[in-house]
PDB file with SEQRES, HELIX, SHEET and CRYST1 records, atoms N, CA, C and O in Angstrom:
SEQRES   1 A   82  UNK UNK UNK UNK UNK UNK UNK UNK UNK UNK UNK UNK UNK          
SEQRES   2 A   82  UNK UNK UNK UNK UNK UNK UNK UNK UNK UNK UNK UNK UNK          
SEQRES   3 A   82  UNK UNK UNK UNK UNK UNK UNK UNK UNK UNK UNK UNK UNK          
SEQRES   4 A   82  UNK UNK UNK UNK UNK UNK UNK UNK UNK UNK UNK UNK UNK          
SEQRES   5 A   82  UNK UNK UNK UNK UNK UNK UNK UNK UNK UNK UNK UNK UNK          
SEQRES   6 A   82  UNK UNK UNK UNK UNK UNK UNK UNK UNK UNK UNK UNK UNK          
SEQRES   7 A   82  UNK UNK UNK UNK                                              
HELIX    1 AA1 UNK A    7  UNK A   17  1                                  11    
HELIX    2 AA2 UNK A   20  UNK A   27  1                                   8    
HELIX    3 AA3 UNK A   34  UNK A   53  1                                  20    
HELIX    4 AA4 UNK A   57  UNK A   60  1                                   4    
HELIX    5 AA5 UNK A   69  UNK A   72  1                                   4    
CRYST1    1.000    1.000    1.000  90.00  90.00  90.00 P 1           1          
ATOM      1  N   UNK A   1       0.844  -1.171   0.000  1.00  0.00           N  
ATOM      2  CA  UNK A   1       0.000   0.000   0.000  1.00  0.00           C  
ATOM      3  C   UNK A   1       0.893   1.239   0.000  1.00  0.00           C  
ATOM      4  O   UNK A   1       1.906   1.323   0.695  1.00  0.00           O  
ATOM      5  N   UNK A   2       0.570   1.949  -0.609  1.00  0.00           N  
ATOM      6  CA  UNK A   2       1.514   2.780  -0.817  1.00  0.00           C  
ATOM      7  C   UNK A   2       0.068   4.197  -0.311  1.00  0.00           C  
ATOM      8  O   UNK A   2      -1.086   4.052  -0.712  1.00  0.00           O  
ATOM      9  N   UNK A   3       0.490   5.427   0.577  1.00  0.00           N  
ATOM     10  CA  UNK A   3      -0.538   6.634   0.507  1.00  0.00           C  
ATOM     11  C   UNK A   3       0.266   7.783   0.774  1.00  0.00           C  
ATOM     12  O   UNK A   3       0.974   7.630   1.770  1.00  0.00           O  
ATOM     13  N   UNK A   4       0.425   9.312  -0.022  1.00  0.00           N  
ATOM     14  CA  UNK A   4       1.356  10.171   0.080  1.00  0.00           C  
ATOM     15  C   UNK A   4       0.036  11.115   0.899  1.00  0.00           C  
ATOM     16  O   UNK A   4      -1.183  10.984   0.790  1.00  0.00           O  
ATOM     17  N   UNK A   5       0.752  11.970   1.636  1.00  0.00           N  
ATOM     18  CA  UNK A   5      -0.274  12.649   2.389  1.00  0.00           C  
ATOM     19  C   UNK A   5       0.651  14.297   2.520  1.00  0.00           C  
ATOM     20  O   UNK A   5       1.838  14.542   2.737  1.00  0.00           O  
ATOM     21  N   UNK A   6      -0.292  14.994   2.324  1.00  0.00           N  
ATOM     22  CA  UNK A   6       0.327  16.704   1.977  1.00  0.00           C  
ATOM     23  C   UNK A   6       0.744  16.730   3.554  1.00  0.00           C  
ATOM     24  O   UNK A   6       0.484  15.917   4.442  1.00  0.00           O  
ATOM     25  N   UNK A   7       1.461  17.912   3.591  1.00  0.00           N  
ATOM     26  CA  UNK A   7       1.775  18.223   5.143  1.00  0.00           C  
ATOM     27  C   UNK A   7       0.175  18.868   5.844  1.00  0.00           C  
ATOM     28  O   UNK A   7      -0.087  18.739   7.039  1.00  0.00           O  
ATOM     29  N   UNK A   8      -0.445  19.320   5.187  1.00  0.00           N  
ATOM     30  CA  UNK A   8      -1.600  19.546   5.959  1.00  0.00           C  
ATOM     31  C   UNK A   8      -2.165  17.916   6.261  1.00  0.00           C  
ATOM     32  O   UNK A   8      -1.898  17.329   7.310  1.00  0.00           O  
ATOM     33  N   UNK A   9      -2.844  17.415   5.342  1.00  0.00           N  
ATOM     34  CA  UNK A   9      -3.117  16.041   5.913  1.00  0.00           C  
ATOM     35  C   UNK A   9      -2.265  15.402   6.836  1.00  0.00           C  
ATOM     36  O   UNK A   9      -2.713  14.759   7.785  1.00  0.00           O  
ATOM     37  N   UNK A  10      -1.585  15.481   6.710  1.00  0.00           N  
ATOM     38  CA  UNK A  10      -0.347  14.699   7.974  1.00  0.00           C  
ATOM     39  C   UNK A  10      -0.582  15.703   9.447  1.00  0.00           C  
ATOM     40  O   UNK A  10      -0.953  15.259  10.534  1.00  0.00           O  
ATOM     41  N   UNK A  11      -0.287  17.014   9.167  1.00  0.00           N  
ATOM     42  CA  UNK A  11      -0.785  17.237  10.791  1.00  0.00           C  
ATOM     43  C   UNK A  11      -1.989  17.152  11.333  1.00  0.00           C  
ATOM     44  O   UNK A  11      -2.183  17.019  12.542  1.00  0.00           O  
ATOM     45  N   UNK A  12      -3.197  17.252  10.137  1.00  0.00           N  
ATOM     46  CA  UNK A  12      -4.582  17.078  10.863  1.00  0.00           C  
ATOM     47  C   UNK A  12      -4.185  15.340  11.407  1.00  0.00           C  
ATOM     48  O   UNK A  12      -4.307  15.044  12.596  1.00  0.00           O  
ATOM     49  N   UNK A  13      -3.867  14.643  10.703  1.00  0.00           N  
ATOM     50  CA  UNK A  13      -3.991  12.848  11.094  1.00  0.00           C  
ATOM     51  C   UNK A  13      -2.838  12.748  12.281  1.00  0.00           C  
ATOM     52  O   UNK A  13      -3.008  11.846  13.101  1.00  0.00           O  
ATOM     53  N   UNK A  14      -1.681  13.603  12.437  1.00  0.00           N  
ATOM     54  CA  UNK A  14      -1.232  13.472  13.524  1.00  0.00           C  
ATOM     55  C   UNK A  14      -2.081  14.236  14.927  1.00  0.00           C  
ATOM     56  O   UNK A  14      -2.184  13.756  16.056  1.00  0.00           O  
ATOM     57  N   UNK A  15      -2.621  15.551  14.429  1.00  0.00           N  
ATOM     58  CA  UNK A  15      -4.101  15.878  16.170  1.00  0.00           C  
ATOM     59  C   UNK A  15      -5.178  14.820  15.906  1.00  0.00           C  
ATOM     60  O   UNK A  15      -5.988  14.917  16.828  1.00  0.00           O  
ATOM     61  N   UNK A  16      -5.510  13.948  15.139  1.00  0.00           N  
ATOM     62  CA  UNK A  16      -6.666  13.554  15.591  1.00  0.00           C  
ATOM     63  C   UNK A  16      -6.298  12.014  16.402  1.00  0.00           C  
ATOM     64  O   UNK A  16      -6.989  11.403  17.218  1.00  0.00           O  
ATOM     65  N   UNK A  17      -4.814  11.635  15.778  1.00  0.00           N  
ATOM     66  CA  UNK A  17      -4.295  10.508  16.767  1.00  0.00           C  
ATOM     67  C   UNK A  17      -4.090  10.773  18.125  1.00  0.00           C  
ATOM     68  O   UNK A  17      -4.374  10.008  19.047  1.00  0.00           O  
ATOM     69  N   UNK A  18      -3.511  12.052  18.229  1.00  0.00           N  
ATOM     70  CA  UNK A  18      -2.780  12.335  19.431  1.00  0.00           C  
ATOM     71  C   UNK A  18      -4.044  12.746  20.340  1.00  0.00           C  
ATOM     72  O   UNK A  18      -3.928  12.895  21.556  1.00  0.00           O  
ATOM     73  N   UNK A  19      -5.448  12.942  19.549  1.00  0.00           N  
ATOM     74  CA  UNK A  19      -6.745  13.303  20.688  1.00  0.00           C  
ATOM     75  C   UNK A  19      -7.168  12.138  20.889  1.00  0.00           C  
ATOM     76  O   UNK A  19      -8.110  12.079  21.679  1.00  0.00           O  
ATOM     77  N   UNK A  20      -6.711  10.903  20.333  1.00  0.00           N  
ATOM     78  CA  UNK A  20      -7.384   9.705  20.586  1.00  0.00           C  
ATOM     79  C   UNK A  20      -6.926   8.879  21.474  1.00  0.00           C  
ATOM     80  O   UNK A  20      -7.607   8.401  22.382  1.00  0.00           O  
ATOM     81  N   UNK A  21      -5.675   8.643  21.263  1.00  0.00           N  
ATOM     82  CA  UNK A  21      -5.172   8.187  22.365  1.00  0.00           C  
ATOM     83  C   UNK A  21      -5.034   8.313  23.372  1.00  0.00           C  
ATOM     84  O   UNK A  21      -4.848   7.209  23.882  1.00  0.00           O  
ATOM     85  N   UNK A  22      -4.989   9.515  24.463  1.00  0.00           N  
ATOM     86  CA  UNK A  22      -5.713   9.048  25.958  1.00  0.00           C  
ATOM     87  C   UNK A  22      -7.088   8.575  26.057  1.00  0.00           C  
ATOM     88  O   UNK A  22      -7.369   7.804  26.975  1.00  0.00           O  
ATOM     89  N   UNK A  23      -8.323   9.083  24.903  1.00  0.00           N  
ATOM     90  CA  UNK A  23      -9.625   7.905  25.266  1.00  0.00           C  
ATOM     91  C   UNK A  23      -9.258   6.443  24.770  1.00  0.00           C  
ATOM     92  O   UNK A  23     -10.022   5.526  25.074  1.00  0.00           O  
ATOM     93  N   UNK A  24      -8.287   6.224  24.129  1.00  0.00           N  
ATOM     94  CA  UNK A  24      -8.242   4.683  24.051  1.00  0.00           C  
ATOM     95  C   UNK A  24      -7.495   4.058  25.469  1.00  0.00           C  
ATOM     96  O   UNK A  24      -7.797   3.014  26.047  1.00  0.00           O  
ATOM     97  N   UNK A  25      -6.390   5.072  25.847  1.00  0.00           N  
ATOM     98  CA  UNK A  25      -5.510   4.215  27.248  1.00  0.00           C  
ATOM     99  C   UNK A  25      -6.343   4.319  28.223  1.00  0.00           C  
ATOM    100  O   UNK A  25      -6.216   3.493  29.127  1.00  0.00           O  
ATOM    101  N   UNK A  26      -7.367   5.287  28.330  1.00  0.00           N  
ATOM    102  CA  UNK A  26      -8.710   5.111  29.421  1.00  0.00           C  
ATOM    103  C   UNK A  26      -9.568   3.662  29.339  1.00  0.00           C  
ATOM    104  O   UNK A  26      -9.972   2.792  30.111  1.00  0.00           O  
ATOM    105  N   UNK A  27      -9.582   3.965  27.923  1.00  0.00           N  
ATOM    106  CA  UNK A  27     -10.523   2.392  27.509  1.00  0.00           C  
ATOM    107  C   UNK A  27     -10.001   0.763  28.187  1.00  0.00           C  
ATOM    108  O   UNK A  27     -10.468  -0.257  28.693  1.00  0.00           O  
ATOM    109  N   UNK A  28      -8.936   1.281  27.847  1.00  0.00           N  
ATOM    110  CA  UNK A  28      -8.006   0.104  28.564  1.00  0.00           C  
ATOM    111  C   UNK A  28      -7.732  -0.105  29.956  1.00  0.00           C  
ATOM    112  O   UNK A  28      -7.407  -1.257  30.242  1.00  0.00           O  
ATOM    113  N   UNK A  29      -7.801   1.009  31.208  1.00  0.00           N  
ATOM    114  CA  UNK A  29      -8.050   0.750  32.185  1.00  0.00           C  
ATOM    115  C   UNK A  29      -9.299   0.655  32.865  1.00  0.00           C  
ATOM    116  O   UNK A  29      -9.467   0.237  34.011  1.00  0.00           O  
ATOM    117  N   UNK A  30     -10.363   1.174  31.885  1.00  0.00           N  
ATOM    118  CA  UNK A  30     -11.740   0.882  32.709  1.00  0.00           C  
ATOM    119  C   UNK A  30     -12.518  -0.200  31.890  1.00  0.00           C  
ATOM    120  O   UNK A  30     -13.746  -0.226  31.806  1.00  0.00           O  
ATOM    121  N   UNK A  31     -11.695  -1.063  31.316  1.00  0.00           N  
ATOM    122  CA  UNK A  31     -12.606  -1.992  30.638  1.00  0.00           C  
ATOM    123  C   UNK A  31     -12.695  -3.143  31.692  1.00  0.00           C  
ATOM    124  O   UNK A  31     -11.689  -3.397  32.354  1.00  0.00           O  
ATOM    125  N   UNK A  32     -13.787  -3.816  31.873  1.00  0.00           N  
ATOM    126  CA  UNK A  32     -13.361  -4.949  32.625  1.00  0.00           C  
ATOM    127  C   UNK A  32     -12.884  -6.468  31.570  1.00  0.00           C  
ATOM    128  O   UNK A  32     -12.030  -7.341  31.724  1.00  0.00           O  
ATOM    129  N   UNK A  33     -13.663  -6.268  30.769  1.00  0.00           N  
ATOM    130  CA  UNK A  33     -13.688  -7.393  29.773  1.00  0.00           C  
ATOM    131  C   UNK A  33     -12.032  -7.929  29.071  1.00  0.00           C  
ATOM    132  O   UNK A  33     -11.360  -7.299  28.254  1.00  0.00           O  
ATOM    133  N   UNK A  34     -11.687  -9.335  29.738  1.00  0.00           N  
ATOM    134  CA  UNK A  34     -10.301  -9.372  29.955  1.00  0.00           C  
ATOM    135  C   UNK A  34      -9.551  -9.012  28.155  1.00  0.00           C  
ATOM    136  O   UNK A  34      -8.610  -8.275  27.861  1.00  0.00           O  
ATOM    137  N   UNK A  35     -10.268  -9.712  27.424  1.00  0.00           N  
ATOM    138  CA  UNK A  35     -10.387  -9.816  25.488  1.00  0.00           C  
ATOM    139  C   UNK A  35     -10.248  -8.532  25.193  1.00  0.00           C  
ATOM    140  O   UNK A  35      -9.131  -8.097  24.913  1.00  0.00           O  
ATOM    141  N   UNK A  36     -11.370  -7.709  25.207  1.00  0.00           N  
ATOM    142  CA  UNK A  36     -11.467  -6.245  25.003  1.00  0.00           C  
ATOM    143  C   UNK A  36     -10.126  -5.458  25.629  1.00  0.00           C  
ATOM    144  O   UNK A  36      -9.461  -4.750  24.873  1.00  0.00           O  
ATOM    145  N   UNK A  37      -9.869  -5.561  26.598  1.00  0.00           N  
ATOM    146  CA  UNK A  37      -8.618  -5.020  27.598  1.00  0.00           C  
ATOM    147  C   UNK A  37      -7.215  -5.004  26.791  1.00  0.00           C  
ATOM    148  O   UNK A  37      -6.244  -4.249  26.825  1.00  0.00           O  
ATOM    149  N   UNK A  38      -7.503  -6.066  26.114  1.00  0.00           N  
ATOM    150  CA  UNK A  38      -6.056  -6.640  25.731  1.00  0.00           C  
ATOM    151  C   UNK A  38      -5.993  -6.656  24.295  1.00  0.00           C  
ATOM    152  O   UNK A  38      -4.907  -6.836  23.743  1.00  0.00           O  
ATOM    153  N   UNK A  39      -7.276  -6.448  23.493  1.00  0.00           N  
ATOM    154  CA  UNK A  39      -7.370  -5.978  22.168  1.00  0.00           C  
ATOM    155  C   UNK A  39      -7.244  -4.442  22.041  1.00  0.00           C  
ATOM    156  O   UNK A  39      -7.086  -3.977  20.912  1.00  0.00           O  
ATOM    157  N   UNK A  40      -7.309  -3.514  23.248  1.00  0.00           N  
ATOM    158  CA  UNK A  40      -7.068  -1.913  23.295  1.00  0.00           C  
ATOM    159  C   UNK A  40      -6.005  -1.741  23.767  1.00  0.00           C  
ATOM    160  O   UNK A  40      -5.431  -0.654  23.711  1.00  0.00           O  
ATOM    161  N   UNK A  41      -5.474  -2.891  24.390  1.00  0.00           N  
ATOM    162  CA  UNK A  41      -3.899  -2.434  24.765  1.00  0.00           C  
ATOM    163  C   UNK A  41      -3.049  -2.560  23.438  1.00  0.00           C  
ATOM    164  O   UNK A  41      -2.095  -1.782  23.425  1.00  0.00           O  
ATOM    165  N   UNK A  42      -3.229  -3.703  21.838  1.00  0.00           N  
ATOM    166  CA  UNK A  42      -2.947  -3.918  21.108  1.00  0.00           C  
ATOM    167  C   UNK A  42      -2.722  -2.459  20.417  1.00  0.00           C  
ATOM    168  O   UNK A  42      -1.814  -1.823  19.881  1.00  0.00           O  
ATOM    169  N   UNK A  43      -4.307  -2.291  20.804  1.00  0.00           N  
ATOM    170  CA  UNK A  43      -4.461  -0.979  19.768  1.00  0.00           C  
ATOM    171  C   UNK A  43      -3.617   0.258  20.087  1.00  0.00           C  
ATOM    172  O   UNK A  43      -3.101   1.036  19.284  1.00  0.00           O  
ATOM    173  N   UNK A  44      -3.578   0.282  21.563  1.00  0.00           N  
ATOM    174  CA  UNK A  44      -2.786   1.526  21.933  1.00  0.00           C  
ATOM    175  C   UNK A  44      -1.532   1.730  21.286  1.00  0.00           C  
ATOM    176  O   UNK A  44      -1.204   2.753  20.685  1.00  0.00           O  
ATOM    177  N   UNK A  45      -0.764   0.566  21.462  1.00  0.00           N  
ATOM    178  CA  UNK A  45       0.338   0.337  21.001  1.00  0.00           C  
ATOM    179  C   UNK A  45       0.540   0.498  19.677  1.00  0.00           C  
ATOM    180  O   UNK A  45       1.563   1.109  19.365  1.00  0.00           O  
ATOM    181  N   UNK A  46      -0.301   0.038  18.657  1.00  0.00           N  
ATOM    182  CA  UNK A  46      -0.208   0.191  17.359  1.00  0.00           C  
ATOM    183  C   UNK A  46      -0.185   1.991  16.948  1.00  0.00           C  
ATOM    184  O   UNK A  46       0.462   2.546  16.059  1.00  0.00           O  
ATOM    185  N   UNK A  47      -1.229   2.653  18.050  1.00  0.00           N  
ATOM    186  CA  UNK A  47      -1.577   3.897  17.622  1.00  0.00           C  
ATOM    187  C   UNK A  47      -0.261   4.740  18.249  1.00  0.00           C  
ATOM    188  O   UNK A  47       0.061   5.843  17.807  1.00  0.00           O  
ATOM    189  N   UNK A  48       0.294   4.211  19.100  1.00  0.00           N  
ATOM    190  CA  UNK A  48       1.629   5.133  19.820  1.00  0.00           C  
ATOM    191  C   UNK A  48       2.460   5.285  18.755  1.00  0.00           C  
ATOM    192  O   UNK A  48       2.936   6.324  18.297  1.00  0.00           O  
ATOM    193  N   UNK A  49       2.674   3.481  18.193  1.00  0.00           N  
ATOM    194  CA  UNK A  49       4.208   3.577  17.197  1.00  0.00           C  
ATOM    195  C   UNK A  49       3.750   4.307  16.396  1.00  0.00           C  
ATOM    196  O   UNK A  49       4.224   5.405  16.690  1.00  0.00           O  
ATOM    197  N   UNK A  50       2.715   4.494  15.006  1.00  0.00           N  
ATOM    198  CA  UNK A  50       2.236   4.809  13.903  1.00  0.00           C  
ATOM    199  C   UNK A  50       2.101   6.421  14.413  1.00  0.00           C  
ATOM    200  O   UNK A  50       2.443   7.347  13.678  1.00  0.00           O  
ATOM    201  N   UNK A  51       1.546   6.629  15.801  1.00  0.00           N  
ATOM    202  CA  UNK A  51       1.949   8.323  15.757  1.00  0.00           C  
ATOM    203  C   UNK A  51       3.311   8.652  16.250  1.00  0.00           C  
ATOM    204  O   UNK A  51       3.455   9.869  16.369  1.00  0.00           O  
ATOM    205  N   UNK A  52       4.307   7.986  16.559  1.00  0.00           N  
ATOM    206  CA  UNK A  52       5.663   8.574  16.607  1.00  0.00           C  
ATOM    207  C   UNK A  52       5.965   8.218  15.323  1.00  0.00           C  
ATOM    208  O   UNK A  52       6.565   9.187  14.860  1.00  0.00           O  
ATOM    209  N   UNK A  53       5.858   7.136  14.269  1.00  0.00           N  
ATOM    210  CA  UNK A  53       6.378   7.251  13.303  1.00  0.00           C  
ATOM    211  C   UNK A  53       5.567   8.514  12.189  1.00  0.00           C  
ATOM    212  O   UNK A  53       6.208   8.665  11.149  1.00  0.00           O  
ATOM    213  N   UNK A  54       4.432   9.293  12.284  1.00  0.00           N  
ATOM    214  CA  UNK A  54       4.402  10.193  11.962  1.00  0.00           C  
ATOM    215  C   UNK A  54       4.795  11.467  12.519  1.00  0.00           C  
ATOM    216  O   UNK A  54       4.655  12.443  11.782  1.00  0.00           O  
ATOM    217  N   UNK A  55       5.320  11.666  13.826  1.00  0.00           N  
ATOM    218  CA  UNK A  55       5.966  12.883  14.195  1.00  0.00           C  
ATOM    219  C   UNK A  55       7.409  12.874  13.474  1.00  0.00           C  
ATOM    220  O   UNK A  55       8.131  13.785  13.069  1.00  0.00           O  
ATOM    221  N   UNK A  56       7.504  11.798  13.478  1.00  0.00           N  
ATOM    222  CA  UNK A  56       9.223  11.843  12.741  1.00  0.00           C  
ATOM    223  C   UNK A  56       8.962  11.976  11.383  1.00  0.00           C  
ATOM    224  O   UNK A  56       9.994  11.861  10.723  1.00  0.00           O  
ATOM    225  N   UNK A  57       7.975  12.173  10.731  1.00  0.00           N  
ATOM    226  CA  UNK A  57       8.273  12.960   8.924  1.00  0.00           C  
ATOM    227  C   UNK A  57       9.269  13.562   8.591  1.00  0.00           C  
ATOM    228  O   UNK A  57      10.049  13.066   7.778  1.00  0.00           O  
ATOM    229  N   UNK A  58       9.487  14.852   9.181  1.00  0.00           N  
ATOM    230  CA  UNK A  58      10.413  15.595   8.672  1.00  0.00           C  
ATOM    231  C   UNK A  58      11.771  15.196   8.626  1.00  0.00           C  
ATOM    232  O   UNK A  58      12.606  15.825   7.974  1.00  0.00           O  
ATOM    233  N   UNK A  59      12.115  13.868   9.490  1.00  0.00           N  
ATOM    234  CA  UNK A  59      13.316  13.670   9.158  1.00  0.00           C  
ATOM    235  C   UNK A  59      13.286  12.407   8.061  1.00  0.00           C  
ATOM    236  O   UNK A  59      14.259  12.225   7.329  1.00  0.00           O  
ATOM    237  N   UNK A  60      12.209  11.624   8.003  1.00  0.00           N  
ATOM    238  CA  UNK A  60      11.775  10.905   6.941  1.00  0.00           C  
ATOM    239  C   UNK A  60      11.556  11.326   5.702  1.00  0.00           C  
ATOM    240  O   UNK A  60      11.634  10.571   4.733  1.00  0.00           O  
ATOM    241  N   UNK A  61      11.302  12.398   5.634  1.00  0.00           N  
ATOM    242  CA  UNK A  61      10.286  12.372   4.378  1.00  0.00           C  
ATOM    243  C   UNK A  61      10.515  14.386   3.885  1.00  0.00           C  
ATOM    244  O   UNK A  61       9.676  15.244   4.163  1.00  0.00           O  
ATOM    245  N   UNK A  62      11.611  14.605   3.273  1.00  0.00           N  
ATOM    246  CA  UNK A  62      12.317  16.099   3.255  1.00  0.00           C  
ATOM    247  C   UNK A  62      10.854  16.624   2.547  1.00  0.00           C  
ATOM    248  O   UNK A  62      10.056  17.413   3.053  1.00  0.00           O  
ATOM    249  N   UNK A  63      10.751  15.984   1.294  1.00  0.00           N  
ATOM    250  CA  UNK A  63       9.453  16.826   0.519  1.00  0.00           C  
ATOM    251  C   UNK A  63       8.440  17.218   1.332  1.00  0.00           C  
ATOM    252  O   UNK A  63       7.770  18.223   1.095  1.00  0.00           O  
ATOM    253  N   UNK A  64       8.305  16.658   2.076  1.00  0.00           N  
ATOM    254  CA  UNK A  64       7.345  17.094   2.741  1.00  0.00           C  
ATOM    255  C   UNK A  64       5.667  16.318   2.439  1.00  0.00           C  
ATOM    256  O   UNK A  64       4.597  16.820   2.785  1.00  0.00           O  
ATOM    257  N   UNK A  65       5.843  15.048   1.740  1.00  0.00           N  
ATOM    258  CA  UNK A  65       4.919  14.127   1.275  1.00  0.00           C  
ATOM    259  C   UNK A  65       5.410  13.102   2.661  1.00  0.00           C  
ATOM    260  O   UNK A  65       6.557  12.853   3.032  1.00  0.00           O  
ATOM    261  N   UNK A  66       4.320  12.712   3.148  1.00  0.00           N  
ATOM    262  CA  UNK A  66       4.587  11.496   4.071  1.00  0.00           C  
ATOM    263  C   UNK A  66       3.951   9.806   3.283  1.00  0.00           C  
ATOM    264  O   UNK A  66       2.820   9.431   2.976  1.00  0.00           O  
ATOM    265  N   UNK A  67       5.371   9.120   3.185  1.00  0.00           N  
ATOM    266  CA  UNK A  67       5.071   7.930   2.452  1.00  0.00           C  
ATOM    267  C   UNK A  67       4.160   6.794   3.139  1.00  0.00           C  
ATOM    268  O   UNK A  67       4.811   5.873   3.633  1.00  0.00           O  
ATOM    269  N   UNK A  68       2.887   6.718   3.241  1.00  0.00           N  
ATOM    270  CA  UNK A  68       2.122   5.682   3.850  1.00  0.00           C  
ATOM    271  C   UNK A  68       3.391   4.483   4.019  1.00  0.00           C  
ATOM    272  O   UNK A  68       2.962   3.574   4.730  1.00  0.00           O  
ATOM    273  N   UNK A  69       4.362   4.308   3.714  1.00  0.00           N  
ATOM    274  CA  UNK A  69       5.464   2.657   3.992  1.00  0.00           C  
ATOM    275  C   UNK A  69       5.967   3.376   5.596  1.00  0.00           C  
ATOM    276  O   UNK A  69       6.060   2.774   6.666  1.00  0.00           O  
ATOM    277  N   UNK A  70       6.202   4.649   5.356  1.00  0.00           N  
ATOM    278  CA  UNK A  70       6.726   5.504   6.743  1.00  0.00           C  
ATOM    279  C   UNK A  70       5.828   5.561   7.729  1.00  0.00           C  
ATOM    280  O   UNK A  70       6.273   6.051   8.767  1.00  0.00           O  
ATOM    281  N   UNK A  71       4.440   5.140   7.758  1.00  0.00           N  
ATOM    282  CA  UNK A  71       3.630   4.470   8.623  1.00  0.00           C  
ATOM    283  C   UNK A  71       2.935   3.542   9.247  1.00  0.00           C  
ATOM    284  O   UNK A  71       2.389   3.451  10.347  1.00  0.00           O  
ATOM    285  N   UNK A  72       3.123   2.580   7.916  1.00  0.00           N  
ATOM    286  CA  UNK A  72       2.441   1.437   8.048  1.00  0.00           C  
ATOM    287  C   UNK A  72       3.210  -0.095   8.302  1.00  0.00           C  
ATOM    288  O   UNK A  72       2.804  -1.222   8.583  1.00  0.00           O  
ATOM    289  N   UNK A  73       4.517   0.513   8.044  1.00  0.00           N  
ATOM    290  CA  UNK A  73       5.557  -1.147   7.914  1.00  0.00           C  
ATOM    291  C   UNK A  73       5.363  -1.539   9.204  1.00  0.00           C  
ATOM    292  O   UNK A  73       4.956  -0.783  10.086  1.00  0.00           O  
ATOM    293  N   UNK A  74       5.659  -2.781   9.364  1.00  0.00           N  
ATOM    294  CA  UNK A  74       5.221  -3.969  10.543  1.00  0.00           C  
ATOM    295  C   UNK A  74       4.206  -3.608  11.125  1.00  0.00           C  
ATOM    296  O   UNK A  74       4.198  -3.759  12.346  1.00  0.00           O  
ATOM    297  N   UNK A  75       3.039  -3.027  10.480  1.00  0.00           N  
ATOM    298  CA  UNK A  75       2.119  -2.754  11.837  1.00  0.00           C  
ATOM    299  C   UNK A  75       1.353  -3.683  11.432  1.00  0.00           C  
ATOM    300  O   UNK A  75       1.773  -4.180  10.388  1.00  0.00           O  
ATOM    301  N   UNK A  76       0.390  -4.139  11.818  1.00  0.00           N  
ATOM    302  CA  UNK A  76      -0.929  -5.531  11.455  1.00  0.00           C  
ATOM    303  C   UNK A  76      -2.519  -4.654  11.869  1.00  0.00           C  
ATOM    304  O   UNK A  76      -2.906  -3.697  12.540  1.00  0.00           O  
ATOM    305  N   UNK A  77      -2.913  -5.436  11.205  1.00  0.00           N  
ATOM    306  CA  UNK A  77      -4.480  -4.713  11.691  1.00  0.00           C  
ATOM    307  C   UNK A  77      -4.944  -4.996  12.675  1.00  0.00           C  
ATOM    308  O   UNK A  77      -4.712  -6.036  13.290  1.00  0.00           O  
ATOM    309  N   UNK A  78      -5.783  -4.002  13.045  1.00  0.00           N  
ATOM    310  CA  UNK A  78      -6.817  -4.233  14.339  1.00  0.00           C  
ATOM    311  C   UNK A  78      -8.342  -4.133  14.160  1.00  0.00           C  
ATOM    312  O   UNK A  78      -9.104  -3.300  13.671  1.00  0.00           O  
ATOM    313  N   UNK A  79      -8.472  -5.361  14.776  1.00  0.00           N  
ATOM    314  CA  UNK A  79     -10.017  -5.352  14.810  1.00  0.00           C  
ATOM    315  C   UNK A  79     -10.654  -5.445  16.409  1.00  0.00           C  
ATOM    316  O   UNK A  79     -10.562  -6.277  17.311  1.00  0.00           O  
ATOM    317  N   UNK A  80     -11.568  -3.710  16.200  1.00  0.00           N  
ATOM    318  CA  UNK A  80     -12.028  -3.703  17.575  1.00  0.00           C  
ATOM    319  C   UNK A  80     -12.774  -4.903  18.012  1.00  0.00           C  
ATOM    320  O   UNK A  80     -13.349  -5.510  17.108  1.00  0.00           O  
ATOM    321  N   UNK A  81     -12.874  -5.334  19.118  1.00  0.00           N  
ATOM    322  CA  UNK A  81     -13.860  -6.258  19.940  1.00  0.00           C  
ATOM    323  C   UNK A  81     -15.629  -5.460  19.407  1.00  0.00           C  
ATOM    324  O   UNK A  81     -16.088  -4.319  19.375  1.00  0.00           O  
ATOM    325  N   UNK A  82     -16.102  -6.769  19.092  1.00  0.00           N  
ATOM    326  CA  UNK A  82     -17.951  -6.062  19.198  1.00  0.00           C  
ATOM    327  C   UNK A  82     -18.632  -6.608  20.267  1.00  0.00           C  
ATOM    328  O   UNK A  82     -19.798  -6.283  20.488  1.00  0.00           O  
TER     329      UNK A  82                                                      
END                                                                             
């Protein structure tokens, strides 16, 4: 998969990660459900690396295009609990 993203798109997708993630690490301590708990701790984690690997663009990525490979390598999908 390849996705180039302007520097405006890249900082809106870096505030809307960075507003998400304390309601997801909340999610994870007030969940009781042991599955769910541990499928949002997955997620947290996925969403920490993928937003530090988008704060680091600028040393990635000079044009100023952020290469979807500069976000997405080793990460795996997540599927929330229903």
């Amino acid at each position: 998969m390849h996705l180039e993203l302007s520097e405006e798109e890249a900082s809106f997708l870096e505030r809307v990660m960075s507003g998400y993630l304390p309601a997801l690490r909340e999610l994870v301590y007030k969940t009781e459900n042991y599955d769910w708990r541990q499928q949002y701790k997955r997620d947290e984690q996925l969403l920490a690396a993928l937003l530090e690997r988008l704060r680091s663009r600028g040393r990635e990525a000079p044009g100023g295009d952020v290469p979807a490979e500069a976000l997405l390598t080793d990460v795996g999908p997540s599927i929330a609990p229903s």
